[in-house]
Structures are given as structure tokens and as C-alpha cells.
C-alpha positions in Angstrom: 205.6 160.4 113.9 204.1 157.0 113.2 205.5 155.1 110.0 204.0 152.1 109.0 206.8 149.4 108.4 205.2 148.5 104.9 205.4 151.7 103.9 208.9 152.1 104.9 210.0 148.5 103.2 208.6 150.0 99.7 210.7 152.9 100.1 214.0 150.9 101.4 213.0 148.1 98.5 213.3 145.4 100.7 211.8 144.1 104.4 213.1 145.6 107.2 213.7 143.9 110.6 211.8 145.5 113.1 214.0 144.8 116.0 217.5 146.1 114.2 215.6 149.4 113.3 214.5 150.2 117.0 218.2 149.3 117.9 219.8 152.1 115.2 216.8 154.6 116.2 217.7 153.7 119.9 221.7 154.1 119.3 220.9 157.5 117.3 219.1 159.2 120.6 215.7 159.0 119.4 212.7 157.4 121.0 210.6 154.8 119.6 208.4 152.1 119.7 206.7 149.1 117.8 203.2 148.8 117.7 201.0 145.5 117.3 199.9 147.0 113.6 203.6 147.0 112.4 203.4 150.8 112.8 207.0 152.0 114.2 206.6 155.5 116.3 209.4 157.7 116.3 210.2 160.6 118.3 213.9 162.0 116.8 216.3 164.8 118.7 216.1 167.8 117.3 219.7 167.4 116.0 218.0 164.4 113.3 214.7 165.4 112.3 214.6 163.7 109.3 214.0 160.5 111.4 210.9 161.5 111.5 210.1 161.4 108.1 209.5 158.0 106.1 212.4 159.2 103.3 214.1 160.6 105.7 214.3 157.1 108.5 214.4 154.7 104.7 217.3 156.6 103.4 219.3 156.7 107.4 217.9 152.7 106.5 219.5 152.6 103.5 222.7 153.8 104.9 223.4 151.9 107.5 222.9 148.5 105.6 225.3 149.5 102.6 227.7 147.0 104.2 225.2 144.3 103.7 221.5 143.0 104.7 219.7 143.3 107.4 217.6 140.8 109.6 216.7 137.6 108.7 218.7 137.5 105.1 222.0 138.6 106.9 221.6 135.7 109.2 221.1 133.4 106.4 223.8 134.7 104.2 226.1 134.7 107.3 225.0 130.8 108.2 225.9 129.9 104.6 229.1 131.6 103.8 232.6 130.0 104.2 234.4 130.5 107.3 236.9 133.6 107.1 234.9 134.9 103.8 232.8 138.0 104.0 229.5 137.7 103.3 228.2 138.3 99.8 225.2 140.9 99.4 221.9 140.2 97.3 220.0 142.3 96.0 216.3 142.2 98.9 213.2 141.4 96.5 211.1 143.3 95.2 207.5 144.0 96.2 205.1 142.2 94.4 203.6 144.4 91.4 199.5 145.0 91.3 197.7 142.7 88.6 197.6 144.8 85.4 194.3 144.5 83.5 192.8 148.3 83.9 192.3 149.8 80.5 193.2 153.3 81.6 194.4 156.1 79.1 195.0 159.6 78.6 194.8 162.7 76.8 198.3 163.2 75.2 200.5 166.1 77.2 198.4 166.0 79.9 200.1 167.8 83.1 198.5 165.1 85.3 198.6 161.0 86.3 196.1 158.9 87.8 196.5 155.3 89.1 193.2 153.2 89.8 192.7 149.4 91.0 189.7 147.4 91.0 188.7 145.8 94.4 186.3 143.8 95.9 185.6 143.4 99.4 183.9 140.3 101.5 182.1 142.4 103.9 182.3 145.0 106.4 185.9 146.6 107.1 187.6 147.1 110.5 191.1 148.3 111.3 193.0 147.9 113.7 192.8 149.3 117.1 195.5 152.0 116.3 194.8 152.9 113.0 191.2 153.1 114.3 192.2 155.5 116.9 193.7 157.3 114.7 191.4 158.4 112.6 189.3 158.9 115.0 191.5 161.6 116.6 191.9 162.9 112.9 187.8 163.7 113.4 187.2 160.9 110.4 184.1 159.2 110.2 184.3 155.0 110.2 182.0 154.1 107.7 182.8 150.0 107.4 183.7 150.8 104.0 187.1 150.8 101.5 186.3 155.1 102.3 188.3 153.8 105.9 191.1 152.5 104.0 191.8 155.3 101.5 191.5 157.9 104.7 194.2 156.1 106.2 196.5 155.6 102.9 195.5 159.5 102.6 197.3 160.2 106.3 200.0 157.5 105.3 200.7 159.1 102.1 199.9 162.7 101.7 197.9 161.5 98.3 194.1 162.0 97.7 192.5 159.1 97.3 189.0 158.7 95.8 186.5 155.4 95.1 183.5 154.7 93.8 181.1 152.0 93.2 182.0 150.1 89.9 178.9 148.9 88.7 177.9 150.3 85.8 181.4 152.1 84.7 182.7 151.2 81.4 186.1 150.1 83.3 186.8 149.4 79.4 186.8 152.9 78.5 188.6 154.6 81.4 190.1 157.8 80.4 192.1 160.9 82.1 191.0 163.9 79.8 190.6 167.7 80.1 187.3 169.5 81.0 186.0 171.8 77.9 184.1 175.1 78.3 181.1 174.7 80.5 177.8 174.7 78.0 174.6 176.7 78.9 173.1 173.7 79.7 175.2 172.9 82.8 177.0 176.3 84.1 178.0 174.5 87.2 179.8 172.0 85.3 183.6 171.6 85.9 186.0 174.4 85.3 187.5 174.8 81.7 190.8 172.7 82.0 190.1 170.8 85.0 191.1 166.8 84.9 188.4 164.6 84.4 188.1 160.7 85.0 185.5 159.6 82.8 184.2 155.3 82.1 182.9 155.6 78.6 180.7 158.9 78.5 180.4 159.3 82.2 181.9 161.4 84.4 183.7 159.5 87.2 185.3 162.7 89.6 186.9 166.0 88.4 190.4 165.5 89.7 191.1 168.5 92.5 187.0 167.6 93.7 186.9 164.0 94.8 183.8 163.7 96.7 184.1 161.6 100.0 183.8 157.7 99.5 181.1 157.5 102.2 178.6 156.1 99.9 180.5 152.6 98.6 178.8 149.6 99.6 180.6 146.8 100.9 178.4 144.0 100.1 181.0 142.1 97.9 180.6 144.3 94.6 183.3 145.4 92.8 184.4 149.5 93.7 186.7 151.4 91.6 189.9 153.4 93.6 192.4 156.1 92.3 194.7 158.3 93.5 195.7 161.5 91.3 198.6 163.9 90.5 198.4 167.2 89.3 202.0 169.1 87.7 202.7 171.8 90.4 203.9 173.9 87.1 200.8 173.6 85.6 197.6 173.4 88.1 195.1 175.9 88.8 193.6 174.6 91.8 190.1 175.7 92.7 189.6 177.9 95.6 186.7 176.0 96.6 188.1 172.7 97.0 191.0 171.0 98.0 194.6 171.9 96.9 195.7 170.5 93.7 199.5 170.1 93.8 200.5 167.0 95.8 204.2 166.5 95.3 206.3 166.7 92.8 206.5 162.9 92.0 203.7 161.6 89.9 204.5 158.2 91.0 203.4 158.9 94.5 200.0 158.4 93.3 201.2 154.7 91.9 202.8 154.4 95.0 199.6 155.3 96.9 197.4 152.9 95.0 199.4 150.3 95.6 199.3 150.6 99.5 195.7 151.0 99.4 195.6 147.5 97.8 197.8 146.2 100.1 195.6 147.2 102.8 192.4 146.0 101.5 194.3 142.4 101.2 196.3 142.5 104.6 193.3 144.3 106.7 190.0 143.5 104.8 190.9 140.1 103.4 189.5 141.3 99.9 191.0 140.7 96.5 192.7 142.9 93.9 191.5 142.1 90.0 192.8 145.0 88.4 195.0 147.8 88.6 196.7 150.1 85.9 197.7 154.0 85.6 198.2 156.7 82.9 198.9 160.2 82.1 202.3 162.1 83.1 205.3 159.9 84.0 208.4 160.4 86.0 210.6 163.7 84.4 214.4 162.5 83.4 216.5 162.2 86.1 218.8 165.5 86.5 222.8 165.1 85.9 225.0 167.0 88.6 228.6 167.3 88.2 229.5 168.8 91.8 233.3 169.3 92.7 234.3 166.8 95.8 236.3 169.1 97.2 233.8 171.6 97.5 231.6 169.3 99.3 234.2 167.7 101.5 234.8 171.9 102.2 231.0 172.0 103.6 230.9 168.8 105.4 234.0 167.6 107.0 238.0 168.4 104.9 238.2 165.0 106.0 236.3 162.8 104.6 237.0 160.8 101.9 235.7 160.2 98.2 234.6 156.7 98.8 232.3 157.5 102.1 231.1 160.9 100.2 229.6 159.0 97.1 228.3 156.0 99.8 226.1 158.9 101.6 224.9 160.5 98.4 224.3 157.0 97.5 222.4 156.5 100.6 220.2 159.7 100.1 218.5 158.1 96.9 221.3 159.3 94.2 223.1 157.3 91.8 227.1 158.0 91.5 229.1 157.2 89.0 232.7 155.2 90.2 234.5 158.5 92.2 237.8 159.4 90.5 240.4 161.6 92.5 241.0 165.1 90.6 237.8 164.5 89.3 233.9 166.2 89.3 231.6 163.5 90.6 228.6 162.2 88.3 225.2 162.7 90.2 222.2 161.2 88.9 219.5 162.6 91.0 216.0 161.5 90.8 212.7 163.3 89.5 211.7 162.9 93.3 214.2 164.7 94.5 213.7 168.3 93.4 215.4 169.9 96.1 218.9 168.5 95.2 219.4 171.3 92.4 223.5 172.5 93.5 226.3 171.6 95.8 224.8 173.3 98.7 221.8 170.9 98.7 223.8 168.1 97.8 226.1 168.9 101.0 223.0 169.4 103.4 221.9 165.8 102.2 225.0 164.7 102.9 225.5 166.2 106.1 221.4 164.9 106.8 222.5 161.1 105.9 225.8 161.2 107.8 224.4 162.8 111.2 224.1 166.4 111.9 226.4 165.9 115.7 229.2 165.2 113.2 229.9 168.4 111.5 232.9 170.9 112.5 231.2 173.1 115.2 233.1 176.2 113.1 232.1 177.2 109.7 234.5 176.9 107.1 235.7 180.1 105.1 233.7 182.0 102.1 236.2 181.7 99.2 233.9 183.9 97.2 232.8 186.7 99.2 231.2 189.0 98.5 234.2 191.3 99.5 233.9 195.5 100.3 235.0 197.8 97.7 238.4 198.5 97.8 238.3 201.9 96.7 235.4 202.3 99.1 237.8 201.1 101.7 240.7 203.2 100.6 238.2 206.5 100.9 236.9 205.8 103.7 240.3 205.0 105.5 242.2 208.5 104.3 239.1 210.7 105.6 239.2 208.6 109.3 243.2 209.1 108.9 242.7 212.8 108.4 239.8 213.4 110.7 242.4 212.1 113.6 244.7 214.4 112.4 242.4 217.1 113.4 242.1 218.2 109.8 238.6 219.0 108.8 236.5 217.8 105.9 235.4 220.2 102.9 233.3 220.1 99.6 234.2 222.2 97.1 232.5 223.4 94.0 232.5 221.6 90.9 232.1 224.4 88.5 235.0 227.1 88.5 234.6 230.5 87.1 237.0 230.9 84.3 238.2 234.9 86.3 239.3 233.1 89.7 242.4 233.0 90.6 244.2 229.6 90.3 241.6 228.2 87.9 244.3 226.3 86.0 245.8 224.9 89.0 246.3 221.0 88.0 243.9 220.8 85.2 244.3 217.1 83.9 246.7 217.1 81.2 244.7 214.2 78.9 241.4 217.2 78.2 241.3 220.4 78.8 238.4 221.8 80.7 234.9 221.9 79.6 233.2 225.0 79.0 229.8 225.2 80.8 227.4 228.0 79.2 225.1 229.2 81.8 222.8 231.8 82.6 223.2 235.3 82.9 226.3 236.2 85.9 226.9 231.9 85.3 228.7 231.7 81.9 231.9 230.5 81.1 231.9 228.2 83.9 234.9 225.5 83.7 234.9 222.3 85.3 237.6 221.7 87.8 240.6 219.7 86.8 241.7 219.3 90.6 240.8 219.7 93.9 243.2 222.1 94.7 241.5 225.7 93.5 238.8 225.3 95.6 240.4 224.0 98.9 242.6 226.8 98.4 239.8 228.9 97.8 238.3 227.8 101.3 242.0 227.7 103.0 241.9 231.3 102.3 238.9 232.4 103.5 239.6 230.1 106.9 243.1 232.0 107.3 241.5 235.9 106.8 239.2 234.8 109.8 240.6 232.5 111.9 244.3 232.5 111.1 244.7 228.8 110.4 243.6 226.5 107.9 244.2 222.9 108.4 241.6 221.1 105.1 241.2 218.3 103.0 238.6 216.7 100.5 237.8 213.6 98.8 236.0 214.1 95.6 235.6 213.4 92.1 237.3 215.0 89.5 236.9 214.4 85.2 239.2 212.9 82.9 237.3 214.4 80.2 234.5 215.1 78.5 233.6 211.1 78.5 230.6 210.8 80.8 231.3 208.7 84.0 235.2 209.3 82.8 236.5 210.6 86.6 239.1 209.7 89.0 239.0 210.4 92.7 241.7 212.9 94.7 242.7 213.3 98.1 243.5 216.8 98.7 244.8 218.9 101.4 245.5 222.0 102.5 247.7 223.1 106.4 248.4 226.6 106.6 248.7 229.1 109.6 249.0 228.3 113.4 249.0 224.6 114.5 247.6 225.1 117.9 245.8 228.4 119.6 248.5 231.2 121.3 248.9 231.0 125.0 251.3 231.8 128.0 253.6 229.9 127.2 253.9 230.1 123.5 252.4 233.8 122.6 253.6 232.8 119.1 252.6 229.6 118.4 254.3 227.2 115.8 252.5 227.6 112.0 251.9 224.1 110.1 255.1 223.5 107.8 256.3 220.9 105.3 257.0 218.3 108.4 253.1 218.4 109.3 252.5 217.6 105.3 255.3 215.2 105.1 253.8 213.2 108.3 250.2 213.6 106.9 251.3 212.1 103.9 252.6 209.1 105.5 249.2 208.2 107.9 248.0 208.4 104.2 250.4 206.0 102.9 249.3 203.8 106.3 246.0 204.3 105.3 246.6 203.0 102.3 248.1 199.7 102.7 251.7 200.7 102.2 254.4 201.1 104.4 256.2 203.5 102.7 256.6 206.8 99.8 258.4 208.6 98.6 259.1 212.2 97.6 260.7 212.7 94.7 261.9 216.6 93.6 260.2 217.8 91.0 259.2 220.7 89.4 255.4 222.2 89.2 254.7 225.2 88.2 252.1 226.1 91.7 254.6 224.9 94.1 257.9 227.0 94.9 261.2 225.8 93.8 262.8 224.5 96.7 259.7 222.6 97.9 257.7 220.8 94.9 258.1 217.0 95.0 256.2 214.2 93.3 254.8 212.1 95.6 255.6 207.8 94.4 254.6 204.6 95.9 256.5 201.7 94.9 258.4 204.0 92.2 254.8 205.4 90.3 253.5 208.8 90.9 250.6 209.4 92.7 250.5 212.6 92.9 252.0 216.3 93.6 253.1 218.0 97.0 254.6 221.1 98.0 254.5 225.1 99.6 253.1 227.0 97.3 255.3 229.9 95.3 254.7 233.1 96.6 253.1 234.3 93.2 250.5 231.2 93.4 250.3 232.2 97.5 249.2 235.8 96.6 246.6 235.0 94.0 245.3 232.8 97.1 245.0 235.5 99.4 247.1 233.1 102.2 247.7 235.8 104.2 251.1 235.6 104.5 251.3 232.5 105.4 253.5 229.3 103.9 250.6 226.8 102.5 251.5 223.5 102.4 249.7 221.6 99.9 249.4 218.0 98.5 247.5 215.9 95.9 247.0 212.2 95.3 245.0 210.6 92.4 243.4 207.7 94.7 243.1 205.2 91.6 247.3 205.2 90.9 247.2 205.0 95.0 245.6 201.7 95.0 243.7 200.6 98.0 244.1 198.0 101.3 243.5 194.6 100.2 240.3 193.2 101.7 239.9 191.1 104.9 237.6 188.0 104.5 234.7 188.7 107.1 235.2 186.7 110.7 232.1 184.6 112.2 231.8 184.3 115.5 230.3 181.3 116.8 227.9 182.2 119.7 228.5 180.9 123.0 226.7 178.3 123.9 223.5 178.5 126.5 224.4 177.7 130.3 222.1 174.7 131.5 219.6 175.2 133.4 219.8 175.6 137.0 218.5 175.9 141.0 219.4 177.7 144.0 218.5 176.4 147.4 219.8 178.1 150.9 221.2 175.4 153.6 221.9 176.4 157.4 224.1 173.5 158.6 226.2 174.0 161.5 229.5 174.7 161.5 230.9 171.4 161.9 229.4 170.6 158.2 231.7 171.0 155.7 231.0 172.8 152.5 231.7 169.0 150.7 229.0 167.4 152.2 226.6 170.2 151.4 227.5 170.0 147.7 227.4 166.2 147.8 224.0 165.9 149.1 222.4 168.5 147.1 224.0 167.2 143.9 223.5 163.3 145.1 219.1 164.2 145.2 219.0 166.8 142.5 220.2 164.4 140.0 223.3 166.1 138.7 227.1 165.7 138.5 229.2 167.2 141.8 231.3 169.5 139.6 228.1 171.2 138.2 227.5 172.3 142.3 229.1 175.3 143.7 228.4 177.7 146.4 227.7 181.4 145.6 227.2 182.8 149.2 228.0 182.2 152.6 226.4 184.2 156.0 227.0 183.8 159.2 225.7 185.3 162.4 222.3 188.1 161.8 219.7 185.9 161.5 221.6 182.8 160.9 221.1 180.8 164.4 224.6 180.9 166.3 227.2 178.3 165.7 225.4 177.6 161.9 226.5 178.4 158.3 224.3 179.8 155.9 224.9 178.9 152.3 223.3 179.6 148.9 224.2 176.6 146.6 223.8 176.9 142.9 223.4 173.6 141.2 223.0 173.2 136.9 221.6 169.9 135.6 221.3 168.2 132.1 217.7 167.9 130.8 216.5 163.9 130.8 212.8 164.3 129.9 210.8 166.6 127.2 208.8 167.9 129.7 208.4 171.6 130.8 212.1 172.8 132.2 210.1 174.8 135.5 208.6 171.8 136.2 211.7 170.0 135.9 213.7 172.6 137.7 210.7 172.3 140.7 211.1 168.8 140.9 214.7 168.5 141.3 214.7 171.2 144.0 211.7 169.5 146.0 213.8 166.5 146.0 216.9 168.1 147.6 214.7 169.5 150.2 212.9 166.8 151.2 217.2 165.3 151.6 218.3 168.1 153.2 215.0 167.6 156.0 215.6 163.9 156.4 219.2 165.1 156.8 218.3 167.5 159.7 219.4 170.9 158.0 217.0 173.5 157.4 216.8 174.4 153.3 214.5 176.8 151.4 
């Protein structure tokens, strides 16, 4: 990237000493250089991009000299001050503002700005060699003209710059309007809407359409320049010709104008009569209150208030005096659209300060977003159960209102509704547990296989309310617990100690350590073995062997059915872990393998020495991955396979690099005597 040191020193607001900035871009890792024009190359690390930007190297500018000047005014202040006093900052001055003079006005709430200047030039122009070059490279034309000038600015600047031969032009009347519907007369007239530059009752350029300034003459006449702005919110840009939107700061093109006429006084020794501009100004600067604690959370817990406002400072903000306990007051400029929250603000930050210095970890998300808990809490009683070797059921919804154990733990706040159906469907009942159907299914399991070992997780209603439902855990162990063999011809049924252990991986599950079971009637369970299950002293729900009445209606076979109940939103659920980044392990270096014979006599050392001594990388970074000896190794010789990593110097291709390196320790380990491939 190629800057042009005027350019930068109207950004900065003050000169900038040449030799000081190649030091700080030298100290910061980057490469660069000063060319005859007073154009300053830079090459930046990856790490510091923005140093290759001119906002980007004024505001790391800007930073670096908020202890003071730079150059030739620290000198001078430092020559002049008392001994032992610190030297007293000024204020650098200002560059000179353009001659005013250029009647220039605009149509009122126009989403547009233009800025003009009246020149005149002596005689043919010629840039400099680089600049030159330059655009010649950029496949631009040199016509001798000011059109060489603006091209440049154009590349300089990012802004459009047009001219045209003032002669003629009513530079009285100069006005920014809006284009009307085309007439019949001229259909190929500007588009309704467009910007127009008009000199009295002519047409000077459609804004969006500027036609190259090939044609100026530079035989001392007067020519007319501008540069133009278009609201990104508001422009319509036509297809056919060059983008419209160019930034979001209409004074760039002020900006623009102004470099343009610095140019054609510095580089064409012509003179600047007039200058002016009109149409949209600079929005209101935005108002930021960000929390310093949230940015000192992004970019280092460590730093403090003072050296927090000095960056933002240095990144073109205005702070207000930092107070401790206290939101910061950020004034950010129009230009500056990108600093809109406390993330942006922190990347500026963390831009102006130096990328290298933040905490290689990333600090923790206070606001999440977290998992569900009652997700969690479902998801962790069906894994508990599945590795219980229970297995996983859906019931039926609807109940008909004949079956057995239809009443079975309906929800005491509603009683169930009544669904009418079709024909063979009517009098359907919703379920008010989960337990009439698992027992439904237990049953069937038991008739067949002689053991039942069943749970659910569903829904169940509240009431009528729509959306009104909780969610059970239900389960059902009944019959054998493992298939008769040899040894066992009558293996052991499931009992209450299989439900009283399931219950507490539940409980696990859960995020509690423990429950308990407290004796209490229920009219399904038998009297000797019908509990309410608590957590922390609330019920959570029922457990229990069913009576042999209840037992019988469920066709169990015989068998003793345990069974047990939990309303999952008196349960609670685990309380959420904050998600865990891992950093990624870093890349090894690159690195080269070459295959000595030495004899034996050589020691391993020496090897490593020499092939880390001409591949141009530390001894540690050396090591040998394989030895041979005897095959087709020559008698009395060693062969080893040395693997050697290196640090990239150069930006050049890393196989070339990697081909070099090696080359060179072959050509050492020849002039050595050893043989190497």
C-alpha cells in the first residue's frame, strides 16, 4: 500500500516526520519505505493490517504521539523547555483552508454534496516518476492535463473526480439540483432524480456519469474541478455507469478537492482562485455510553480506564474525563459508522493498541445463549433409563372411557375432557397420567414375554387451557429381571429395590443428590408399598407396587408391578454448564528432511550442528528421526534421517524456501565429506 505523506498529515492534522514514522512501522514488524515523491510504502504483518490503510497508519500515528509531538516541533519544544520540566504539547497547525469565492448552492434536502475549485494551469502537467508509473500500471491514459491529477487524487482517495473547461460556465450560478422527468424532446436525458451540476441553465455533469476529463486544455485557461457524494441511504445508481455510493462521509469529497488543489500547486505550479462546496453536510456525531468493564472484559481485565479512553481517543473518538463505577461518554464521528456497540468499540480498541497483545484465550460468555433446562432434564432421565436397560414407549393420548385403569392419576386441578368422535371413537378421555397406558403396554409385554421393564416421557394436560401441560416420567418393572438359565432356572423378578435404585439414577439425573420416599397413601398402589416421592421436602411425584385389585384390572399376570411417577416441572432440572472453547493448537513450522551417512566416528551432535548451522535454524529445532546401519549403508557408517523445522524470514513461496534451505545443507554436508540426499 502506498500512502502519500500529505495525505496522511491531513488525516493526523499536523506534519509528520518521515524518518520517526518508518522507525514505528519498522519497530511494529512491518516493511516500508520512503519514496522521492513523499509517498511512504507499507507492507504490514498480517497480525496489523490496518497499517495499511491511511486511517488505519494516522490513527496507530495519532496514538503513538499522545505523549507529545513528533519531529521537528518535539525537538524545538524539547530545546526550549526548562531543565527537569516536561515538555508542554501544542496543538500542530492546521492545513491551510482553499480560497472561498465559488458561488455554489443546492437544492434544499438534497441526499448529495459536491465540492468544486477553480484552477488554472501554466502549461503542460507531468508527475512524478512514481505517480507516473503508477498510473500507468493502473492502464490510465497521461494526457498532460489537470485529467492526470484527478486520476491520481481518484486512486489516493477513493472519490470521483470530474473537470471541465470553465469558459463559458456561469461559475456565478453554480447549482447541485435534482433531474426532473425526461421530456419527449430529449428521452435520453438524465434519469428522473439523478444529481445534476448545472452553471446557470447548463448542464455541467449528472453526478454518478462524470465523463473522463480527457478533453481540458491546459493552455493557461481557467478549468472547473469537483468531486461528489451520493447518501448510500438514498442513491439509485445507474447500472450503466459507475457506482454511486462512495463512503459514508460527505466530507471526503471536501477532502478530495482539496488534495487535488494541493497537487495542481505542489506538482503543476498552477494557482487555486476559487473553491467552495454545498449540499449534504456531516450527520451529528453519535453518543455511546459503553460499560468499561465490558470492554476491559474483551480486550485485556487489565487494563486501565486512563489507557482505554487514550486508544478510543486515538481511533478518532472524543471521550469525556473517565470516571471509575462509571459508563464512558463516546462521541463517535459521522465517519465512523462502523463503531455502532461495545463489540466495535473493543475491536477498535484492540486494532489501535496492537492485535499481538490480546489474551491468546477468549474470555467467558456471560450471556449465553444457555440449553434448555427442561430439555436437559428430559434428555438426561431417558439416557439414565436407557442404561438401565429399560426401554422407551409412547403411549396413547386418548383413553377410552371402558378401560381398565382410566382414572388412574387423573390431575386433580380438571377432570378429564371428553372427546366426541366417530362412530366405535366416542367418549374418548384424555389421559391425566402416564401410567394407564404404560401399564397398558407392561401388560401386554408380560402375557408374551414374561417381563416388562418400561418408561415414557411425555406430555400430559393440566386442563382444558390450550398449551396448559406438564411433562412425566413414568415407569413401569415387572416380571423376570434377567432370562432363566442353569444356574438360576428361576430367575429373580424386578422388585421395589430395582424401583427404589431407578429412582435415585433419576434423582442423579436430575441434579440432586438425594430423595426421598415418604409413606403415603394412593388409592392404585397397595398399602404397604405406596410412597410419595420428595426432593428437598416437595413432592414430585407417586411410587409404589400396585394393589392386587389395580394388578388384576392390568392383566400383570401375576406378577408384583412396580410403578413410579414424577411430574418433571416440580423435579426441576441440572443447572446449565457455560459452553468450553477450545483454542486450536497451533500449526507446527515448516520443515525438511535430509539423510546423512557419516561414519561412525561422527557423532550425532555434529550432524545436528551442521545441518542446523546451513539450513538457517536454531539447534533445538533439529532432531534425528531414524538411524540404519549395515544393508546398504557402507560398513563402518551411520545412516541418519534428520528432521529440521525453521521460522519463515521472507514472503516468498514456503517450497521454495524449504528447497533452498535444504540445497544449502547439502552443498555443507559435501564440502564436509559426508554423503546427504
Amino acid at each position: 500500500m502506498k500512502i502519500p505523506l500529505a495525505w496522511l498529515e491531513q488525516e493526523c492534522g499536523g506534519p509528520v516526520d518521515p524518518a520517526a514514522l518508518l522507525d514505528h512501522l519498522h519497530e511494529s514488524g512491518a516493511r516500508a519505505g520512503l519514496h522521492a515523491d513523499r509517498v511512504v510504502e507499507v507492507l504490514p504483518p498480517p497480525e496489523l493490517a490496518h497499517l495499511g490503510s491511511v486511517r488505519g497508519l494516522a490513527a496507530e500515528v495519532r496514538a503513538r504521539n499522545a505523549a507529545g509531538p513528533t519531529g521537528p516541533q518535539r525537538s524545538a519544544q524539547q530545546g526550549s523547555a526548562p531543565e527537569g520540566s516536561a515538555p508542554q504539547r501544542s496543538e500542530p497547525p492546521r492545513s491551510v483552508p482553499l480560497p472561498d469565492g465559488l458561488a455554489l448552492t443546492a437544492e434544499d434536502g438534497l441526499p448529495g454534496r459536491v465540492a468544486a475549485a477553480l484552477v488554472r494551469l501554466p502549461g503542460e502537467v507531468r508527475l512524478p516518476g512514481a505517480a507516473a508509473d503508477r498510473l500507468r500500471a493502473a492502464g490510465v491514459p497521461l494526457t498532460g492535463t489537470v485529467a492526470d491529477l484527478a486520476a491520481y487524487v481518484g486512486f489516493e482517495t477513493g472519490q470521483p473526480l470530474g473537470a471541465a473547461d470553465a469558459g463559458g460556465l456561469d461559475l456565478t450560478g453554480l447549482r447541485l439540483g435534482s433531474a426532473g422527468p425526461a421530456g419527449p424532446a430529449d428521452p435520453a436525458g438524465p434519469p428522473p432524480g439523478a444529481l445534476l451540476l448545472r452553471a446557470g441553465e447548463r448542464t455541467v455533469a449528472v453526478l454518478g456519469r462524470d465523463a473522463p476529463a480527457t478533453a481540458v486544455p491546459a493552455d493557461g485557461r481557467d478549468t472547473l474541478v469537483w468531486a461528489w457524494w451520493l447518501d448510500p441511504a438514498a442513491a439509485h445508481p445507474d447500472p450503466d455507469g459507475p457506482p454511486a455510493v462512495r463512503g459514508h462521509d460527505p466530507g471526503s469529497c471536501d477532502r478530495a478537492v482539496a488534495r487535488l488543489a494541493e497537487l495542481v500547486t505542489d506538482w503543476a505550479g498552477g494557482t487555486v482562485t476559487a473553491a467552495g462546496g454545498a449540499g449534504a453536510s456531516a450527520p451529528a456525531p453519535r453518543v455511546l455510553r459503553p460499560d468499561p468493564a465490558e470492554l476491559r472484559r474483551l480486550v485485556d481485565p487489565d487494563l486501565d480506564l486512563a489507557t482505554l479512553a487514550a486508544l478510543l481517543t486515538a481511533g478518532g473518538a472524543v471521550v469525556a474525563p473517565p470516571e471509575e463505577g462509571r459508563p464512558l461518554h463516546v462521541t463517535v464521528p459521522a465517519a465512523r459508522p462502523d463503531l455502532d456497540g461495545v463489540p466495535a468499540l473493543a475491536g477498535e480498541v484492540a486494532r489501535v493498541r496492537g492485535y499481538p497483545t490480546l489474551p491468546r484465550r477468549l474470555p467467558p460468555s456471560t450471556a449465553g445463549p444457555w440449553p434448555d433446562r427442561a430439555r436437559l432434564l428430559r434428555r438426561g432421565l431417558t439416557t439414565a433409563a436407557l442404561r438401565r436397560g429399560l426401554q422407551q414407549v409412547t403411549t396413547p393420548v386418548l383413553l377410552r372411557a371402558g378401560e381398565p385403569l382410566g382414572a388412574v392419576g387423573t390431575a386433580p386441578a380438571a377432570e378429564p375432557v371428553t372427546v366426541h368422535g366417530r362412530a366405535g371413537l366416542r367418549a374418548m378421555r384424555v389421559r391425566g397420567s402416564l401410567l394407564p397406558g404404560l401399564l397398558d403396554v407392561a401388560g401386554r409385554a408380560l402375557r408374551r414375554a414374561g417381563a416388562a421393564h418400561v418408561f415414557e416421557v411425555g406430555q400430559v394436560p393440566r386442563s382444558a387451557a390450550l398449551g396448559d401441560e406438564s411433562w412425566r416420567f413414568a415407569a413401569v418393572l415387572a416380571g423376570a429381571v434377567a432370562p432363566p438359565s442353569l444356574v438360576e432356572p428361576r430367575p429373580r423378578t424386578s422388585g421395589f429395590a430395582d424401583l427404589n435404585g431407578l429412582l435415585r439414577t433419576a434423582a442423579a439425573a436430575a441434579g440432586h443428590e438425594a430423595f426421598e420416599l415418604t409413606p403415603e397413601p394412593h388409592a392404585e398402589f397397595a398399602a404397604d408399598a405406596s410412597f410419595t416421592v420428595r426432593v428437598r421436602g416437595a413432592a414430585v411425584g407417586r411410587a409404589g407396587i400396585l394393589s392386587e385389585e389395580t394388578a388384576a384390572l392390568a392383566d400383570a399376570a401375576g406378577e408384583r408391578v412396580c410403578c413410579a411417577e414424577l411430574d418433571l416441572d416440580l423435579l426441576g432440572g441440572p443447572a446449565p454448564l457455560p459452553p468450553t472453547v477450545r483454542i486450536p493448537d497451533p500449526l507446527p513450522p515448516p520443515a525438511f528432511n535430509v539423510s546423512v551417512v557419516v561414519p561412525e566416528a561422527v557423532s550425532a551432535g555434529e550432524v545436528l550442528r551442521a545441518v542446523a548451522r546451513a539450513g538457517g535454524t536454531e539447534e533445538w529445532r533439529v532432531a534425528v528421526k531414524d538411524l540404519l546401519q549395515g544393508g546398504q549403508v557402507p560398513p563402518g557408517h551411520l545412516s541418519l534421517t534428520v528432521r529440521a523445522e525453521f521460522l519463515r524470514t521472507d514472503d516468498g513461496p514456503l517450497r521454495e524456501d524449504r528447497r533452498r534451505r535444504r540445497e544449502a545443507v547439502l552443498r555443507e554436508l559435501a564440502d564436509r565429506g559426508w554423503s546427504g540426499r
